[in-house]
N, C-alpha and C positions, 0 to 999 in steps of 0.2 A: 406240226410242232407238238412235244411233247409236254404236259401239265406236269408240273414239279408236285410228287408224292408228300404235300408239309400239312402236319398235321396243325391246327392252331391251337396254341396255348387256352384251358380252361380256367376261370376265373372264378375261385369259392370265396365269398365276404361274409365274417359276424362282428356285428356291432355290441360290444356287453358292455352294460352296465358292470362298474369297479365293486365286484361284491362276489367272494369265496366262492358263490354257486355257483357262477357263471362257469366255473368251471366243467360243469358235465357238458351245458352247451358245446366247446371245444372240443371237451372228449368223444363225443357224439360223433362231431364234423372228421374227425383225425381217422377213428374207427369205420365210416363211411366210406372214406377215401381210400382208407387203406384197404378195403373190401374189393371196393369198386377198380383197383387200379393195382389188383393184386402186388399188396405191399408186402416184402419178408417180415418176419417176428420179430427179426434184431434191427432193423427200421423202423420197423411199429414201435420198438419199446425205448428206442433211440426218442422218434419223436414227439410221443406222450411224456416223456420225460423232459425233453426240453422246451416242450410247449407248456407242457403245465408250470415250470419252473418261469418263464417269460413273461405269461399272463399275472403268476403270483405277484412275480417284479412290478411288473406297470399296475397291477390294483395298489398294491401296498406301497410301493416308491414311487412311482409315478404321477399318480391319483391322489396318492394320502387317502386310498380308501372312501374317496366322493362318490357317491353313486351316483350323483348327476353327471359324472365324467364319465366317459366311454372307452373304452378300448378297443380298437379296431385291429381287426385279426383280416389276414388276406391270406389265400392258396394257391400260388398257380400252379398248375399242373400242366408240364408238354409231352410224359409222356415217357421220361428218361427221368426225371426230377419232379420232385414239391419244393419248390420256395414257398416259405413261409412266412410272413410279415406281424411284427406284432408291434402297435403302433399305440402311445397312452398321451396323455393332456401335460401333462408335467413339462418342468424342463430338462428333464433330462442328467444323466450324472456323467461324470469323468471316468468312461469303460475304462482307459488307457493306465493310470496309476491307482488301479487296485491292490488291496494285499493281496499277496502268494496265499492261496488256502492251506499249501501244504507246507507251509514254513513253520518249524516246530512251535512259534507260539501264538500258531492259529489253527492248530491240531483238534484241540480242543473246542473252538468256538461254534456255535449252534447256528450262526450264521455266517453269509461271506462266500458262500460256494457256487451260487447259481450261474455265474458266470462261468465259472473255470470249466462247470461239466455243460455247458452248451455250446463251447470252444470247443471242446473233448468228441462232444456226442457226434454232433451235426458235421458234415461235411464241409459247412464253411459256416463261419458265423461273423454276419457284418452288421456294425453297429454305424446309424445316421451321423454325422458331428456334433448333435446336442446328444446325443444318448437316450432318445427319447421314443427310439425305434430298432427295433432287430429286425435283420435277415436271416431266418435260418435254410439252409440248402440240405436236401437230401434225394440220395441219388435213389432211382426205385428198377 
């Protein structure tokens, strides 16, 4: 009988504390991975960009900024793909009836966008029912 060639799915976790630095941590982990699992350029800057933008969201909307709150970041990696999990304490917002960022009178606004370009970037991007969790997919 022949053993079936299936590689098993790799499992990377950080726990951060809701505070702006925590940022390099993630950059760290994204840069590693993308090392290690020889990521393209325009997937790397795909995913730094929507990861940083995710994390932003859950310390500052999610958390209100607590740093006794945590946000939990997960990676799985199989090989073909990173799903990316990025998970905060809050309750969560209404993904589904946001403004159009690109509707002429939100052109101008300095917020409002993190969404639309993590819809854009990522291969697929799935939000929990509370909105208190992202899935980002990218294919490698």
């Amino acid at each position: 009988m022949e053993e079936a060639n299936v590689k098993a799915a790799k499992l990377y976790t950080l726990q951060l504390p809701s505070k702006e630095e925590s940022i390099t941590q993630l950059e760290l982990l994204i840069e590693n991975l993308s090392d290690a699992y020889n990521v393209g350029e325009d997937t790397f800057a795909n995913m730094m960009t929507c990861l940083n933008e995710a994390l932003i969201n859950a310390i500052k909307h999610g958390n209100k900024m607590d740093p006794a709150k945590k946000v939990i970041i997960n990676a799985e990696v199989d090989g073909k793909r990173i799903i990316w999990t990025v998970t905060d304490e809050g309750s969560g917002f209404d993904y589904v009836h946001l403004a159009d960022p690109t509707a002429p009178e939100n052109l101008e606004s300095l917020t409002g966008r993190g969404v639309f370009i993590m819809k854009h970037l990522a291969d697929q991007c799935i939000f929990n029912t509370s909105g208190n969790e992202v899935e980002l997919h990218f294919k490698i």
